[in-house]
C-alpha positions in Angstrom: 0.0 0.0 0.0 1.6 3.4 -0.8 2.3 5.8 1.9 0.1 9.1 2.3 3.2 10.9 3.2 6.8 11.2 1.3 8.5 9.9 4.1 8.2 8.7 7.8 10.7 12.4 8.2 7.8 14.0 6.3 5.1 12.6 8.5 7.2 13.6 11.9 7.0 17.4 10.7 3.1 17.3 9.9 2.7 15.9 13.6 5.4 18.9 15.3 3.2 21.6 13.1 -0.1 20.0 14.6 1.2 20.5 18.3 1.9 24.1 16.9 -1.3 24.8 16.2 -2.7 22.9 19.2 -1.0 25.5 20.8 -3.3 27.7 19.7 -5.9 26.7 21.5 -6.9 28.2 24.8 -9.7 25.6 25.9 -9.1 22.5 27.4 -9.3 19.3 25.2 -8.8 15.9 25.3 -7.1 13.5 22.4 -8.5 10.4 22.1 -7.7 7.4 19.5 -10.7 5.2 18.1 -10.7 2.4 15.7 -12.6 2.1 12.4 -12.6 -0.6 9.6 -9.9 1.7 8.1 -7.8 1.8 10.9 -7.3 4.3 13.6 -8.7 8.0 14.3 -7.6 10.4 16.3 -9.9 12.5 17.6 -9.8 16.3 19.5 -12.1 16.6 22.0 -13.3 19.3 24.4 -16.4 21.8 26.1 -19.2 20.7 28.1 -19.4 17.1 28.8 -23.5 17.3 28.7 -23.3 20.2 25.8 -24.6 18.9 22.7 -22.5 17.1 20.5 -20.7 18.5 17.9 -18.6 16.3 15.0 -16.2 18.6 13.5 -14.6 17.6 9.7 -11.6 19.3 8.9 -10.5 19.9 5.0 -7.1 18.2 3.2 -3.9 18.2 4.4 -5.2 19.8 7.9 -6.2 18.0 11.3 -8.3 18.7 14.1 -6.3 21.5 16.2 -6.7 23.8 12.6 -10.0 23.3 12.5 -10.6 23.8 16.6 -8.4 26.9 16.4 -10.8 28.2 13.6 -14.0 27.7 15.5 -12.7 27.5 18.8 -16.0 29.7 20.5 -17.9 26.2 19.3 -16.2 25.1 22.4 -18.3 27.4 24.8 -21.6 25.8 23.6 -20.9 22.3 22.4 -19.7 19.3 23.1 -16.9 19.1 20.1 -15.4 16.3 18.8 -12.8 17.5 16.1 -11.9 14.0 14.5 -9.1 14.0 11.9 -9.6 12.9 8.7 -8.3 9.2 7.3 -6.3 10.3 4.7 -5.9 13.6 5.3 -4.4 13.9 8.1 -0.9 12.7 9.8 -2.9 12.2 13.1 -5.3 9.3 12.0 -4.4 5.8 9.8 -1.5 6.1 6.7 -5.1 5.0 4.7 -6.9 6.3 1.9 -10.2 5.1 1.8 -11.9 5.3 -1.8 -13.2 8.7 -3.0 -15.6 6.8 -5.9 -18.1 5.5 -3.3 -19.7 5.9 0.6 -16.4 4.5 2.4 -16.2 7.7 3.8 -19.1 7.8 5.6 -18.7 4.2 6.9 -15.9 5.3 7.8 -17.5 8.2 10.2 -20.1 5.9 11.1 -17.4 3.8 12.7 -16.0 6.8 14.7 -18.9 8.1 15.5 -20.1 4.3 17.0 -16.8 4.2 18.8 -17.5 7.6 20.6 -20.8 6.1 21.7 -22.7 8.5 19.4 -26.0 7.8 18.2 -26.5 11.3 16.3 -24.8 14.5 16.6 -24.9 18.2 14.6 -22.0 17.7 11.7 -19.5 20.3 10.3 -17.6 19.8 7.4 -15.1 21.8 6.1 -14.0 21.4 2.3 -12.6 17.6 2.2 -14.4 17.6 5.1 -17.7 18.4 3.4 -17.4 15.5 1.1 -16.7 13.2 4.0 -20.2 14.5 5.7 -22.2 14.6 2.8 -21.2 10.6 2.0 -22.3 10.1 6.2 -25.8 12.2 5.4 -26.2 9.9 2.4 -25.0 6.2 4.4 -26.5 7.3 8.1 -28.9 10.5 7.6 -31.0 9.8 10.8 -27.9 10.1 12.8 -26.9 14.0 11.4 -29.5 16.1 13.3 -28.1 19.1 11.8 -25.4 20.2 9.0 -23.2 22.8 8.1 -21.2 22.9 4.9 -18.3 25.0 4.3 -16.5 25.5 1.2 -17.6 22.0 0.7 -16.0 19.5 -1.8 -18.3 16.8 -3.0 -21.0 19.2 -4.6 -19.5 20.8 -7.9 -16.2 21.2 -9.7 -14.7 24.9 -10.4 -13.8 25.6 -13.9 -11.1 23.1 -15.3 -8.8 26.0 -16.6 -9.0 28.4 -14.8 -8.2 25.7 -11.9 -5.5 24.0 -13.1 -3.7 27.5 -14.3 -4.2 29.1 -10.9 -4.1 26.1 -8.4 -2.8 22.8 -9.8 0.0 24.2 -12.2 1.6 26.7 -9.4 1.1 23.9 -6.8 3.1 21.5 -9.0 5.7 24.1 -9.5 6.3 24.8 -5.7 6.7 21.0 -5.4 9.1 20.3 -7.9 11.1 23.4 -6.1 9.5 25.0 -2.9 10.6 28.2 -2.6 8.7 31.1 -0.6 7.7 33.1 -4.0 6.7 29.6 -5.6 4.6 29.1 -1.9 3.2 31.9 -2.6 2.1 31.6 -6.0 0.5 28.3 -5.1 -1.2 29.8 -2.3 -2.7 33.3 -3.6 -5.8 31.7 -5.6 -6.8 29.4 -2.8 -6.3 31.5 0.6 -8.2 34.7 1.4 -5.5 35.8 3.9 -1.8 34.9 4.7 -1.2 34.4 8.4 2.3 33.5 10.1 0.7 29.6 10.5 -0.8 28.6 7.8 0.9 30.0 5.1 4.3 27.6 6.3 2.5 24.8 7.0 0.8 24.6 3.7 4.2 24.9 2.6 5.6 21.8 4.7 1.9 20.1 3.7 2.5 20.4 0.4 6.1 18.4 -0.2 5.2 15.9 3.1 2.0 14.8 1.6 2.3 12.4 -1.2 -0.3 14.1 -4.1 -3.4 12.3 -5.1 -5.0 12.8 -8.4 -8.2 11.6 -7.1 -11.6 13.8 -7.3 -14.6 12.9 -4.9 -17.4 11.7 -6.3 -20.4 14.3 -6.6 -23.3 13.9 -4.5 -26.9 13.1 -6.0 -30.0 14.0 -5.2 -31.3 10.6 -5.1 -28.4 9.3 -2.5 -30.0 12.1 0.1 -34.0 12.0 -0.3 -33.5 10.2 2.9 -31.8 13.1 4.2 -34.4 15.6 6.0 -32.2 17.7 8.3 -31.5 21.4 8.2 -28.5 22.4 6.1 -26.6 25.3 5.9 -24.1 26.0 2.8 -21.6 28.7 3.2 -19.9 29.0 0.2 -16.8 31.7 -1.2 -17.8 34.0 -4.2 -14.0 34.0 -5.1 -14.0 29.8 -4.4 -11.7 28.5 -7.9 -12.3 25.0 -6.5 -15.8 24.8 -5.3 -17.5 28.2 -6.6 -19.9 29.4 -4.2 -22.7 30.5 -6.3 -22.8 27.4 -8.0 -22.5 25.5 -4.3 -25.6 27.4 -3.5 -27.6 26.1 -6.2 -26.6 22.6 -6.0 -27.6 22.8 -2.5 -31.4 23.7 -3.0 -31.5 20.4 -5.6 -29.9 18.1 -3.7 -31.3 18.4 -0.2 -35.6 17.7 0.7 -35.0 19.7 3.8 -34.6 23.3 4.6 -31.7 24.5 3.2 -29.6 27.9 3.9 -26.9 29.0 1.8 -24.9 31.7 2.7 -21.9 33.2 -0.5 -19.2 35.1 1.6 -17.8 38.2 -0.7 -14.1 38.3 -1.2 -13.7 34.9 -0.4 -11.0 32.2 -2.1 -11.4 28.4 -1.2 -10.0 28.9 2.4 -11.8 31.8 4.4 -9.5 34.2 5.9 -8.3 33.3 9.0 -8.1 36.4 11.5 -9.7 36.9 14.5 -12.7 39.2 13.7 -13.2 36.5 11.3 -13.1 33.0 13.3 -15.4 34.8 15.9 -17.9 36.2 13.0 -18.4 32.6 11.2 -18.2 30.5 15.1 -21.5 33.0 15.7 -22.9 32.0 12.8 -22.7 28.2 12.8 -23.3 28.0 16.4 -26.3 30.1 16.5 -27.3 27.6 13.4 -26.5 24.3 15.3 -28.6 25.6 18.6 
């Protein structure tokens, strides 16, 4: 089975740059490791032990603590369990279950069993949005609500424009990762460029080993079972997923209601400064309740 990551050396980094942003975090959490049918998860857990619970999906090449650190306030309100992605993540199993079907969201069924979780409010985050929109389809009596973010697994951006201002300057940086090449890669895909994420997309990039592979599209017919509220936030500047077109895609896929939100100025990855993190944690949390 091929490696996720370039090297064990490669894999080592990912893991010091997740205790960095760990760091970040201010509330008390909990790590806990859980086994699936595609090996084991790690999951990042913290706020009120009889809060409602919370299942937090992170996008590629992150892990829980980015996605925590983003929505940290959920913490205040929620029970929140930040579980890091197979195959996306150094945290969880060197595994990469199949894109082309629902092992994703057998996958999350598994966790979600071995955290003694009969149902809980889902957000997922890009990659993350595929992996809750295949658990909505394989489990939808267990989401009781859903927030979508930038979500993979809906549409595809425009080939060209995509592989000229994401995939080429990507594959550039790889072959030789410099800082202007980083970025170059990075300018078309994050809204803003803080001291964090900027270098660990960097180290991300070479550690990673790249995968060609597009998630299957959701269909409307895979969630008619699916009744629970949704709510879309896409970017207007979103090359990958564009939001406009997430928003319509949204009101034929799901039966239930269904609010879709298009943030202006906004590339695949929102921006990521404080007036921001505590803007969106408002918004899905006063959602979610």
């Amino acid at each position: 089975m091929t490696s996720l990551f370039t090297s064990p050396q490669a894999r080592q980094q990912l893991l010091e740059w997740y205790e960095r942003f760990h760091a970040r975090i201010t509330a008390p959490t909990e790590r806990r490791t859980v086994t699936t049918r595609f090996g084991e998860a790690h999951v990042l857990v913290g706020g009120p032990v009889d809060a409602p619970p919370v299942v937090l999906l992170h996008g590629a090449l992150a892990s829980s603590a980015h996605l925590v650190g983003e929505l940290q306030p959920l913490l205040e309100h929620f029970r929140v369990y930040a579980v890091d992605v197979v195959g996306q993540s150094a945290k969880s199993a060197d595994h990469q279950p199949s894109v082309k079907n629902d092992e994703y969201g057998h996958w999350l069924a598994d966790v979600m069993d071995a955290l003694k979780l009969p149902s809980a409010r889902v957000v997922g985050v890009s990659w993350g949005g595929f992996v809750a929109l295949r658990f909505a389809a394989v489990a939808p009596q267990r989401v009781e609500r859903l927030v979508l973010l930038v979500p993979a697994g809906m549409v595809t951006g425009p080939l060209w424009a995509g592989f000229t201002k994401v995939a080429w300057p990507i594959m550039r940086y790889r072959k030789n990762p410099t800082p202007e090449r980083l970025r170059a890669a990075m300018e078309n895909m994050l809204t803003t460029m803080d001291d964090d994420w900027l270098p660990y997309l960097g180290v991300a990039l070479t550690s990673f080993t790249p995968s060609m592979s597009i998630p299957k599209l959701a269909k409307p017919a895979e969630l008619a079972r699916f009744t629970a509220p949704v709510l879309v936030i896409g970017g207007d500047g979103d090359l990958s997923f564009p939001g406009h077109a997430v928003g319509a895609r949204a009101k034929q896929l799901f039966t239930g209601p269904v609010t879709v939100e298009v943030l202006e100025g906004c590339r695949h990855s929102p921006p990521t400064t404080d007036a921001f993190r505590a803007t969106m944690s408002k918004r899905v949390a006063d959602f979610l309740r």
